[in-house]
C-alpha positions as a Python dict, from the first residue, in 0.01 Angstrom:
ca = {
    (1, 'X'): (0, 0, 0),
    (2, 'X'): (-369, 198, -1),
    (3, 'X'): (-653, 82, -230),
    (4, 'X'): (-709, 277, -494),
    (5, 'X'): (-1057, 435, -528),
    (6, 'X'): (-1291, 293, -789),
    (7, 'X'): (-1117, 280, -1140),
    (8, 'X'): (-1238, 156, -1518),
    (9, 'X'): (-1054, -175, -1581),
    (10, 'X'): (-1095, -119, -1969),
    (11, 'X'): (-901, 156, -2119),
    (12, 'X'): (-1222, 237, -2293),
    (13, 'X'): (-1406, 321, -2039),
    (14, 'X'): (-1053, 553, -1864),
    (15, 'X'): (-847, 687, -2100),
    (16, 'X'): (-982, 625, -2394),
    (17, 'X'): (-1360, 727, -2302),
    (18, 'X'): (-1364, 1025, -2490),
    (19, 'X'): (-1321, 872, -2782),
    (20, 'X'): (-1608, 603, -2745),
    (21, 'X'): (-1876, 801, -2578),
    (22, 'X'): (-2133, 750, -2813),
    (23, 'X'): (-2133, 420, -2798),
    (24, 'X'): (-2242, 372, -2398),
    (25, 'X'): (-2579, 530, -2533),
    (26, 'X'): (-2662, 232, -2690),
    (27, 'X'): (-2435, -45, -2585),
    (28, 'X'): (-2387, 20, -2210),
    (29, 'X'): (-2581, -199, -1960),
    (30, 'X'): (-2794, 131, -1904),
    (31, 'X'): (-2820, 179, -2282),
    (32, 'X'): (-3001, -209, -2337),
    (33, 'X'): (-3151, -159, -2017),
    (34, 'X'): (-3340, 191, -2158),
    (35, 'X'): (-3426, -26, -2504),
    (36, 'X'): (-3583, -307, -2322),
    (37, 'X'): (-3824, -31, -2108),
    (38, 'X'): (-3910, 78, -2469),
    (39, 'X'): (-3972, -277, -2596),
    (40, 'X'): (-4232, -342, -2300),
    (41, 'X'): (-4406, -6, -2286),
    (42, 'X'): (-4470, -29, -2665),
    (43, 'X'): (-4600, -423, -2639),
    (44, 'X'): (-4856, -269, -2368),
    (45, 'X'): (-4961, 22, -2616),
    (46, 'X'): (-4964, -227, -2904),
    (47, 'X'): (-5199, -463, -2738),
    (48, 'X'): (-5397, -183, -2570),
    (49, 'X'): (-5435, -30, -2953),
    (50, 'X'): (-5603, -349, -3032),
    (51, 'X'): (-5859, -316, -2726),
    (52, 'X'): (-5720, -713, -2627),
    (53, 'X'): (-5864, -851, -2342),
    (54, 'X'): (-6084, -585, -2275),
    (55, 'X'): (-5890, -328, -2287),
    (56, 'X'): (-5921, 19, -2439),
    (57, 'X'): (-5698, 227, -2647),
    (58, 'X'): (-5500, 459, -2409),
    (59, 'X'): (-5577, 786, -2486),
    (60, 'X'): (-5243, 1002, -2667),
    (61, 'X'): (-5150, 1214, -2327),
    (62, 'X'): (-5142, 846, -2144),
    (63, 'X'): (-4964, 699, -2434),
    (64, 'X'): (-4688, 1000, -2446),
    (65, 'X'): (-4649, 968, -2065),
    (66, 'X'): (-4582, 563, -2093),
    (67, 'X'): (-4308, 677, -2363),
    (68, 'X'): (-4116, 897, -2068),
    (69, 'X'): (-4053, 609, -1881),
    (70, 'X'): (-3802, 499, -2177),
    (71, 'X'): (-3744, 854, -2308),
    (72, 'X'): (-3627, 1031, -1995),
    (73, 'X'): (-3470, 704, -1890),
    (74, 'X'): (-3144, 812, -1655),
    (75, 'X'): (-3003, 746, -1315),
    (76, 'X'): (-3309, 731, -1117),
    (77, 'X'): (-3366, 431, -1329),
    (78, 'X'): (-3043, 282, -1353),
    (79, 'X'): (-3005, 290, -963),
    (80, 'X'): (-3362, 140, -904),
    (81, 'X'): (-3317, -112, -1162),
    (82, 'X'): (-2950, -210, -998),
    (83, 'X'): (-3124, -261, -655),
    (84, 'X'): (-3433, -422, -784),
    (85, 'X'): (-3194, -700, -1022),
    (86, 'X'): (-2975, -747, -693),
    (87, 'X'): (-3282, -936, -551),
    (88, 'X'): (-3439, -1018, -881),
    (89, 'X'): (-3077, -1218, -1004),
    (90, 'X'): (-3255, -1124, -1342),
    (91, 'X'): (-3193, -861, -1541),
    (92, 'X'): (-3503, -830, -1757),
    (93, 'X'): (-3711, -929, -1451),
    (94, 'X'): (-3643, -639, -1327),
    (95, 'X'): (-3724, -419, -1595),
    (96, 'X'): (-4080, -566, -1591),
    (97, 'X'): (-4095, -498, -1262),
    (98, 'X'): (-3972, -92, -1285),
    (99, 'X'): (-4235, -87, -1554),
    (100, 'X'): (-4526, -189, -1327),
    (101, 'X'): (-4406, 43, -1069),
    (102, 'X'): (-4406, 334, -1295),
    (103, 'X'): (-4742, 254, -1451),
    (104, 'X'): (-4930, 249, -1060),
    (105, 'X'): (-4735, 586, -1015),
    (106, 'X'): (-4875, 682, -1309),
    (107, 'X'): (-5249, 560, -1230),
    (108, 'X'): (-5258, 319, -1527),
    (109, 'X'): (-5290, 8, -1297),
    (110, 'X'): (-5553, -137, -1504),
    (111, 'X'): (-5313, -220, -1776),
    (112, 'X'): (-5037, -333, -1529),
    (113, 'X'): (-5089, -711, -1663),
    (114, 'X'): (-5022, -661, -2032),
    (115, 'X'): (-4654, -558, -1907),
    (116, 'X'): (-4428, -831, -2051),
    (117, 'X'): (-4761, -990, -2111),
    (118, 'X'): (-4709, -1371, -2255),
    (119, 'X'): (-4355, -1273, -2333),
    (120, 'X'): (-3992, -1423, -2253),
    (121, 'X'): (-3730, -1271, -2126),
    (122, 'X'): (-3522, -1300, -2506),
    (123, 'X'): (-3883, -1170, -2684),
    (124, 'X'): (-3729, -853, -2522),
    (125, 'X'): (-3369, -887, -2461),
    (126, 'X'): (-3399, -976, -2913),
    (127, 'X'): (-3577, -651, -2983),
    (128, 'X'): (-3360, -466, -2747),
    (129, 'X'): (-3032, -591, -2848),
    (130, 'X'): (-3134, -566, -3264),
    (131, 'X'): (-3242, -184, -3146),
    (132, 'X'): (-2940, -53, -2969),
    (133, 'X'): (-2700, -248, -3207),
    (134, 'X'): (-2868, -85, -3531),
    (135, 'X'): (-2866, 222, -3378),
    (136, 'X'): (-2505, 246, -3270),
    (137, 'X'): (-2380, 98, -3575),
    (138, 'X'): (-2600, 322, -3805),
    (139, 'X'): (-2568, 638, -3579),
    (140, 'X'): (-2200, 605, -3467),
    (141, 'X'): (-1987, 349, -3578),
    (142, 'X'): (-2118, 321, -3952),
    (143, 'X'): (-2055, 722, -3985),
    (144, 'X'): (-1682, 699, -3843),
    (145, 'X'): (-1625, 426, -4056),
    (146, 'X'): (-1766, 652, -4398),
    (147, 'X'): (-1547, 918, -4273),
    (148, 'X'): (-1224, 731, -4322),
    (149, 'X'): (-1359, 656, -4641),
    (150, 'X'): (-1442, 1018, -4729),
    (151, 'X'): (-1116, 1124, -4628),
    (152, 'X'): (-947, 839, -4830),
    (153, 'X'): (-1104, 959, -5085),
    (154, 'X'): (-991, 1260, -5088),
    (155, 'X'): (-674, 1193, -5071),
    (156, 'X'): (-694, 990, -5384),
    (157, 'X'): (-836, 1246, -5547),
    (158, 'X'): (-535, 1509, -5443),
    (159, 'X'): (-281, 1255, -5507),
    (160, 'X'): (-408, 1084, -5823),
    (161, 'X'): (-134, 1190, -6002),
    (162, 'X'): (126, 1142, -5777),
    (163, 'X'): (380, 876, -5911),
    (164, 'X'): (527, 607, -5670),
    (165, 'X'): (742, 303, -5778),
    (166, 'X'): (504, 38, -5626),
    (167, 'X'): (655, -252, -5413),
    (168, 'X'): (534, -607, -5517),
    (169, 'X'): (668, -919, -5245),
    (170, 'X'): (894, -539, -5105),
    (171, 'X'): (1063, -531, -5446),
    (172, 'X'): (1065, -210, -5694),
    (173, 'X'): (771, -275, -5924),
    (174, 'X'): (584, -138, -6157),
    (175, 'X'): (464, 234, -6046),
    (176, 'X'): (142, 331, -5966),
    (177, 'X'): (23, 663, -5770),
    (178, 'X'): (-56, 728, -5406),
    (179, 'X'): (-380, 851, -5502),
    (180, 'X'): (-472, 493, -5646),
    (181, 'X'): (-326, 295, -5409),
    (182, 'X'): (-497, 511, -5160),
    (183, 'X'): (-808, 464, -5388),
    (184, 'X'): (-808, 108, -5344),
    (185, 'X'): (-861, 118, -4974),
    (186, 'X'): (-1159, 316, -4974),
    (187, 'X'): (-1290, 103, -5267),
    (188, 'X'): (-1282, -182, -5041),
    (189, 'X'): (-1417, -28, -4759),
    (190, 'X'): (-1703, 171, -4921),
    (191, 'X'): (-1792, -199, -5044),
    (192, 'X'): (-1848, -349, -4672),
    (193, 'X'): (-1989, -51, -4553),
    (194, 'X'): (-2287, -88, -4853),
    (195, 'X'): (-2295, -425, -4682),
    (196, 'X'): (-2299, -352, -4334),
    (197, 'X'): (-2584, -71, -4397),
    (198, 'X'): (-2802, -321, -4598),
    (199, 'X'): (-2770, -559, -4319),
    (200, 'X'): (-3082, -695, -4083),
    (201, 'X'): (-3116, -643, -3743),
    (202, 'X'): (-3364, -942, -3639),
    (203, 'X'): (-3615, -1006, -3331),
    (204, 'X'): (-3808, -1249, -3211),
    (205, 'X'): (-4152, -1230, -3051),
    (206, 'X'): (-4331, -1577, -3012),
    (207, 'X'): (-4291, -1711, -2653),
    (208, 'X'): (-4089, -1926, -2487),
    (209, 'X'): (-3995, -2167, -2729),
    (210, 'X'): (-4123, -1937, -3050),
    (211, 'X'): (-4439, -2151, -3125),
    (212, 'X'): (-4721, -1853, -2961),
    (213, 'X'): (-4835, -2119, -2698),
    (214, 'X'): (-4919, -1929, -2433),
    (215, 'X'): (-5057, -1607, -2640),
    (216, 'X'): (-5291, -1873, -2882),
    (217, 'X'): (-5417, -1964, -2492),
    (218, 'X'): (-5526, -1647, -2381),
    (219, 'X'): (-5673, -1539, -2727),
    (220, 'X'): (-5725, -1803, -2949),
    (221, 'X'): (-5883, -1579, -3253),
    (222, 'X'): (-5591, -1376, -3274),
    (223, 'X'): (-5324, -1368, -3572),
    (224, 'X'): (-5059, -1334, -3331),
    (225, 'X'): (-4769, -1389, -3574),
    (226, 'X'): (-4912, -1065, -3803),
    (227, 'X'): (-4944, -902, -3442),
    (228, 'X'): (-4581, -972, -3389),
    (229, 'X'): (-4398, -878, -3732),
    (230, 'X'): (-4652, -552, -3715),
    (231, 'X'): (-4491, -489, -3354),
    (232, 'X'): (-4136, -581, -3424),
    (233, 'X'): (-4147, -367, -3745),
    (234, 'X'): (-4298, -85, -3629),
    (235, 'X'): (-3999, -23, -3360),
    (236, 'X'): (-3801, -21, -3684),
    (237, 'X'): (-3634, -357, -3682),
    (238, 'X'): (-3664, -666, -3881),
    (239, 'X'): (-3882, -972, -3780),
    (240, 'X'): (-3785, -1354, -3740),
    (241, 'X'): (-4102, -1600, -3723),
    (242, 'X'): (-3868, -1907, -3775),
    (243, 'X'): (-3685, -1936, -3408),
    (244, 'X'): (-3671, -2158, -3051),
    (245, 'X'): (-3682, -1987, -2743),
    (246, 'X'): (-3428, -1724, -2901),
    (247, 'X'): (-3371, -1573, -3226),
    (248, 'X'): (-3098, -1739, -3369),
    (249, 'X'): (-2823, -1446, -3398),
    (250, 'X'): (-2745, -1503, -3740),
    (251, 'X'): (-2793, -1128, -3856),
    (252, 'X'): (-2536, -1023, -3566),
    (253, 'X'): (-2317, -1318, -3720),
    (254, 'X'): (-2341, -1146, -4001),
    (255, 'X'): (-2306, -780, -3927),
    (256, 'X'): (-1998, -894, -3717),
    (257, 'X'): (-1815, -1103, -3917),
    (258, 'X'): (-1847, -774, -4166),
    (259, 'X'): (-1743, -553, -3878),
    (260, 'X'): (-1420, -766, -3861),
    (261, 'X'): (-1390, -769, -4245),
    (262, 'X'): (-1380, -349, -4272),
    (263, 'X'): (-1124, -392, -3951),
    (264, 'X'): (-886, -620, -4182),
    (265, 'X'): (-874, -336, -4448),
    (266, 'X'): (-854, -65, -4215),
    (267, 'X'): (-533, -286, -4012),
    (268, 'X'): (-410, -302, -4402),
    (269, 'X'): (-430, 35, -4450),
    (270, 'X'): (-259, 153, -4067),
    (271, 'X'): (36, -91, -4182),
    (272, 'X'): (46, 22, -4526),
    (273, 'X'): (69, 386, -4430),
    (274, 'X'): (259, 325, -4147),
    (275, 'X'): (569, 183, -4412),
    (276, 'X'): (529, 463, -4671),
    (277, 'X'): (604, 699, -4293),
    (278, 'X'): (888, 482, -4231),
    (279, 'X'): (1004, 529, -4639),
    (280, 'X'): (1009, 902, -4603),
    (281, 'X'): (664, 920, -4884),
    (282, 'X'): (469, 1038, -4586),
    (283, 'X'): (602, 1324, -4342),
    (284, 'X'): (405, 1339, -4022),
    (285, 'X'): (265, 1739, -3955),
    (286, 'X'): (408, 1819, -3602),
    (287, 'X'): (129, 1893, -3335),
    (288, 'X'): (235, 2187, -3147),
    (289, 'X'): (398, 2032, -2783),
    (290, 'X'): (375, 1635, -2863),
    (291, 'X'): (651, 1491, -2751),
    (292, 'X'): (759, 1163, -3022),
    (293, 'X'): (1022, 990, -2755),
    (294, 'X'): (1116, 1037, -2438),
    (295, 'X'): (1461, 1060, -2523),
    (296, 'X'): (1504, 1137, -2886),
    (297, 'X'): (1377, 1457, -2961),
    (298, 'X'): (1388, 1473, -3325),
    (299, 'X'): (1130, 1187, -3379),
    (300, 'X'): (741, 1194, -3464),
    (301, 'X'): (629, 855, -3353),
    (302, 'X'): (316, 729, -3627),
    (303, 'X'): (114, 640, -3321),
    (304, 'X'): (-215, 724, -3425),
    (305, 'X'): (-186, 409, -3712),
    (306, 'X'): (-16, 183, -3426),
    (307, 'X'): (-289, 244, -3184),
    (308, 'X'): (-519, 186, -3484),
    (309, 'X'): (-326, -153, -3577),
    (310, 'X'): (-364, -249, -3198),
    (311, 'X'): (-727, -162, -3129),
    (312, 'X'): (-836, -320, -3513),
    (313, 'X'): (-706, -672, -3393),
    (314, 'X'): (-883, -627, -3030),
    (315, 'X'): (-1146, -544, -3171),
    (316, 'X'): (-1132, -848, -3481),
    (317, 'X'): (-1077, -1104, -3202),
    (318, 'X'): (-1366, -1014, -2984),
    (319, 'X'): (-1633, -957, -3337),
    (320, 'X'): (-1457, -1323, -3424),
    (321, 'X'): (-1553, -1455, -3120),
    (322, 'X'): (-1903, -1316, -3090),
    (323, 'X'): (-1947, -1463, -3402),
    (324, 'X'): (-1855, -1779, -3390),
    (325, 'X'): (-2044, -1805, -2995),
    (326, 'X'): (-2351, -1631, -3113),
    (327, 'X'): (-2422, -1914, -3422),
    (328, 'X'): (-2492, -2164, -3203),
    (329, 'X'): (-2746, -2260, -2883),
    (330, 'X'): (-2817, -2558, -2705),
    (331, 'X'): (-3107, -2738, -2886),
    (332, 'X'): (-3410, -2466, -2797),
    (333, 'X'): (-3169, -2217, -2531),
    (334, 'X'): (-2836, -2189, -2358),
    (335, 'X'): (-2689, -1901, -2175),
    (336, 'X'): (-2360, -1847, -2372),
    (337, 'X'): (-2530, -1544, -2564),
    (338, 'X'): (-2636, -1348, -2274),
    (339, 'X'): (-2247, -1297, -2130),
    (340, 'X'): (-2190, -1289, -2449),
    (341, 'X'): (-2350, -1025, -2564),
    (342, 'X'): (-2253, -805, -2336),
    (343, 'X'): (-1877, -755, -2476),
    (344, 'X'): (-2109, -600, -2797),
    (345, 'X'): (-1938, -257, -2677),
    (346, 'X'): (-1625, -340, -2642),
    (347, 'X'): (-1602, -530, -2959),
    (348, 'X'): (-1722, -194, -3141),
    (349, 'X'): (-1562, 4, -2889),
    (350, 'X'): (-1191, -76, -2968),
    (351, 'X'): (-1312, -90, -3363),
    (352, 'X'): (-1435, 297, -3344),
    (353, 'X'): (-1099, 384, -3128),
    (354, 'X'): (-925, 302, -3384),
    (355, 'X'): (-1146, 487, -3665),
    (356, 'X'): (-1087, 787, -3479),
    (357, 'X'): (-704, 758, -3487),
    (358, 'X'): (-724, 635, -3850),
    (359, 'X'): (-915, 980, -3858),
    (360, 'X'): (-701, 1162, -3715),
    (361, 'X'): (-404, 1028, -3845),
    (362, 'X'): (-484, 1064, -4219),
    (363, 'X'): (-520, 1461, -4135),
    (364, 'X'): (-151, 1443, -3955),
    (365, 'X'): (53, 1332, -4258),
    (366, 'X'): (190, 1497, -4573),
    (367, 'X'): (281, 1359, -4929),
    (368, 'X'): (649, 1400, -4963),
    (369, 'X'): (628, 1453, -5357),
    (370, 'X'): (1038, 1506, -5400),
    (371, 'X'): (1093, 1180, -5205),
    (372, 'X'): (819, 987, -5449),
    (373, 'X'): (1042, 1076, -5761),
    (374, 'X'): (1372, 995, -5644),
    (375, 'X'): (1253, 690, -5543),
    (376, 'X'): (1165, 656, -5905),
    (377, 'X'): (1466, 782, -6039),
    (378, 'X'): (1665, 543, -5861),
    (379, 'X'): (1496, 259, -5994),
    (380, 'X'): (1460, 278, -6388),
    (381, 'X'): (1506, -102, -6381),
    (382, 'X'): (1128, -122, -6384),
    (383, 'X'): (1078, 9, -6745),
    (384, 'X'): (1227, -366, -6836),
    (385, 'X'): (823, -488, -6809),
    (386, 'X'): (759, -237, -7056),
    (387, 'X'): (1022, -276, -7333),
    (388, 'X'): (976, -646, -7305),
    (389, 'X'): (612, -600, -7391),
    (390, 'X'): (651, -372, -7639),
    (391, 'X'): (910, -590, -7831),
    (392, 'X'): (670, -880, -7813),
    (393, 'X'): (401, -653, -7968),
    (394, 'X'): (620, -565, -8226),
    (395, 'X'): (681, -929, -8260),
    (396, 'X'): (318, -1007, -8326),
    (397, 'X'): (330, -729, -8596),
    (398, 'X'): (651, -843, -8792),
    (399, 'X'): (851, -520, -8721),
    (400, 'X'): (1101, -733, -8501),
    (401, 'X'): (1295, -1113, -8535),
    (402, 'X'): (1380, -1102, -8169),
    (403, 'X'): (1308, -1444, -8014),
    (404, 'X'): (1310, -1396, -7608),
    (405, 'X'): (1220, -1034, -7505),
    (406, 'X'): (1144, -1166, -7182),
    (407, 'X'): (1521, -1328, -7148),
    (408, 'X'): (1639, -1036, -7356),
    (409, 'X'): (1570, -830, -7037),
    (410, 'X'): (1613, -1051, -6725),
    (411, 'X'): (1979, -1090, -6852),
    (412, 'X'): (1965, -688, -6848),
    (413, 'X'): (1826, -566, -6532),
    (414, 'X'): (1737, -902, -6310),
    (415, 'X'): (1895, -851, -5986),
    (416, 'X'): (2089, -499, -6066),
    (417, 'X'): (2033, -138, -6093),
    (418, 'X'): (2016, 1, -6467),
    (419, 'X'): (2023, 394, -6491),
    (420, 'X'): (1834, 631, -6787),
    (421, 'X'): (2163, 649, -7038),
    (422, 'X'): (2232, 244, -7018),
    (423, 'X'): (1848, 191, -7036),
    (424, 'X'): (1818, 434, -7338),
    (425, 'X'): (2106, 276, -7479),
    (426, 'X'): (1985, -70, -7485),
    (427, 'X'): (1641, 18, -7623),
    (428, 'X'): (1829, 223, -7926),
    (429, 'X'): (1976, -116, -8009),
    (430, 'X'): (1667, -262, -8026),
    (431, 'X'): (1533, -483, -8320),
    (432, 'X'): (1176, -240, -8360),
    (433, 'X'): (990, -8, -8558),
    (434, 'X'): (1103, 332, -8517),
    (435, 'X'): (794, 450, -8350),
    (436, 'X'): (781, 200, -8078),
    (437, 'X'): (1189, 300, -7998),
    (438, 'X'): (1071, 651, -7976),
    (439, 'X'): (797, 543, -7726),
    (440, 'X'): (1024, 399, -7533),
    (441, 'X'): (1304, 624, -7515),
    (442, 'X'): (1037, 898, -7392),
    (443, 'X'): (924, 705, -7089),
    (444, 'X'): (979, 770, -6770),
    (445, 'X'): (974, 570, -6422),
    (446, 'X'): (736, 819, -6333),
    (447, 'X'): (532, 834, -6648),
    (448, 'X'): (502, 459, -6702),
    (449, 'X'): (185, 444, -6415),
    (450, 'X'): (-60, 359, -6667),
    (451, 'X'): (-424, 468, -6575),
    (452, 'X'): (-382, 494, -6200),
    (453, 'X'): (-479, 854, -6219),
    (454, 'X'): (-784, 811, -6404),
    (455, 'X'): (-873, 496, -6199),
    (456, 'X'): (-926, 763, -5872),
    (457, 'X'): (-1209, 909, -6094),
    (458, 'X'): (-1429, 582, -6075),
    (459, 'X'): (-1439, 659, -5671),
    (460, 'X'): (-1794, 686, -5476),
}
């Protein structure tokens, strides 16, 4: 048997690529490597800015041309920086060293020694990683997610007054509509994305074991902390002053253990509509020349909320276990983050696969309205919650001597079907004021879902 040529060994990176592309932008080896060119160029402008060590503020058209290096970053780069790390064995190494080269091609050899000047390798690799992580959740994943929501919402909205006899432990309960119980989800969600977006992305930028040793030795007088937070901020990201050699990884904790939080409701929600599918409330909208089996013609498979379901728990295992790695490091460093670290992409790479089937999904199904009320119809046993609580009201306000609504009904309907004429019947022979027996004789499986309608309006 022939070798194959050269093929992706993740699905996300083959078949599913399409689907994931922003995300190699930020969260591809090329995509760090591009952010930590940025981090170094702007510590050698920042310093240069502040005339250190003799040094002179570069003048804008030198400044603009140090930005290319990271701004036009692309294969050139990559390629260079693959050959340089294969002798190197260091990744960020390497990146000081392409940024050297660049500046002698670019005559600015005189400022060649502020590059990664008093810095180690995780002052960078911190920045970097808090940059391309903020900026492909915030610019990719975060606006996927708020789409599901958006559509969620509308769907509430169109089916807020949609009755559905609800299913509490799989058992006919009390109804509700689709539109709330569709509201619910994108309640939930909405909630962890506000939590996710006001989340930090923190960096580091203090030395080798985050105490400034080395920088208070070359320049003594300086306020290198301020210098720090002022650089670190000013690339748009949050500061840490309190770390060891690397900052401590508790905002990606964080922002991943929220990640796999919205992935739990979304996996709720692919099951969830995935059984109303399988009840007949949703039909699934043919696409023109999809084929549902291979040998059963008539069916629509829902695979667009299975592939969901599957990606959600890929993706919750990997955010579970960067988040439970990333907490802790060896007294003042270990390794474990850096290998780590790099499954950041994947982790949000099988989460935003399945946003974009959720996505796609939720515009592929159709309320079946017709099979929503005979569904109701065929269940008027659930009208027993109401009498009983109406009797005990009427209780409270001496218009009845009955002494166990509750029992009254569980003898009733517990663990049969009772139709609309032996319902109606039994509430005629009720011990109540007239105008609670005319409530209840006008109510309806379908009319008795309380507020859920107006419930949709308290959405966004």
């Amino acid at each position: 048997m022939t070798s194959l040529p050269p093929q992706p060994l993740s699905p996300l990176d083959g078949r599913y690529a399409a689907a994931v592309t922003g995300l190699s932008d930020y969260l591809s080896e090329a995509g760090l490597n591009r952010a930590r060119v940025e981090v170094e160029v702007e510590w050698i402008i920042a310093l240069t800015d502040r005339s250190l060590f003799g040094s002179a503020p570069l003048p804008d058209v030198d400044k603009e041309t140090l930005r290319g290096l990271y701004r036009d970053f692309g294969q050139a780069e990559i390629d260079w920086l693959a050959e340089k790390e294969a002798v190197t064995r260091h990744d960020v190494k390497a990146v000081e060293y392409l940024v050297r080269d660049r500046l002698a091609s670019l005559g600015l050899d005189a400022v060649a020694e502020l590059t990664h000047f008093a810095c180690t390798s995780e002052d960078i690799n911190s920045a970097s990683y808090a940059l391309t992580v903020k900026r492909a959740v915030t610019e990719v994943w975060l606006p996927r997610l708020r789409s599901v929501i958006d559509a969620l919402t509308a769907l509430a909205t169109e089916h807020r007054d949609a009755a559905m006899l609800s299913r509490t432990h799989g058992q006919p309960a009390t109804p509700s509509t689709m539109g709330k119980e569709l509201g619910v989800f994108a309640w939930r969600l909405q909630r962890v994305a506000d939590q996710i977006a006001g989340g930090d992305y923190l960096a580091k930028f203090s030395g080798a074991t985050g105490t400034w040793s080395a920088h208070l030795a070359a320049a003594p007088d300086v306020d290198w902390p301020e210098l720090s937070r002022a650089f670190i901020t000013g690339l748009g990201i949050d500061f840490n002053v309190y770390t060891t050699q690397i900052e401590s990884h508790d905002w990606q904790v964080e922002l991943y253990d929220r990640a796999r939080h919205a992935g739990g409701i979304l996996h709720n929600l692919a099951t969830d509509i995935w059984t109303y599918i399988s009840m007949g409330f949703f039909a699934q909208i043919p696409v023109a020349g999809a084929t549902g089996s291979s040998t059963m013609p008539h069916k629509i498979n829902p695979i667009r909320f299975e592939n969901a379901e599957a990606n959600l728990e890929i993706a919750g295992g990997l955010f579970s276990t960067l988040a439970s790695t990333l907490v802790t490091s060896r007294m003042q460093r270990d390794l474990t983050d850096s290998t780590t670290q790099r499954n950041i992409g994947v982790a949000f790479g099988h989460s935003l696969l399945a946003l974009d089937n959720l996505s796609r999904g939720l515009t592929e199904i159709s309320l079946s309205r017709d099979v929503l009320r005979a569904d109701l119809d065929a269940n008027w046993e659930v009208l027993a919650e109401a009498i009983q609580t109406v009797v005990r009201a009427e209780i409270v306000a001496g218009r009845s001597q009955i002494t166990d609504p509750y029992a009254l009904l569980k003898d009733l309907t517990r663990g049969r079907r009772v139709g609309a004429p032996e319902l109606a019947e039994f509430v005629r022979g009720l011990d109540i004021g007239d105008a609670a027996k005319q409530r209840l004789l006008a109510l309806t499986p379908a009319g008795y879902a309380g507020l859920a309608d107006g419930l949709v309006d308290r959405l966004g």
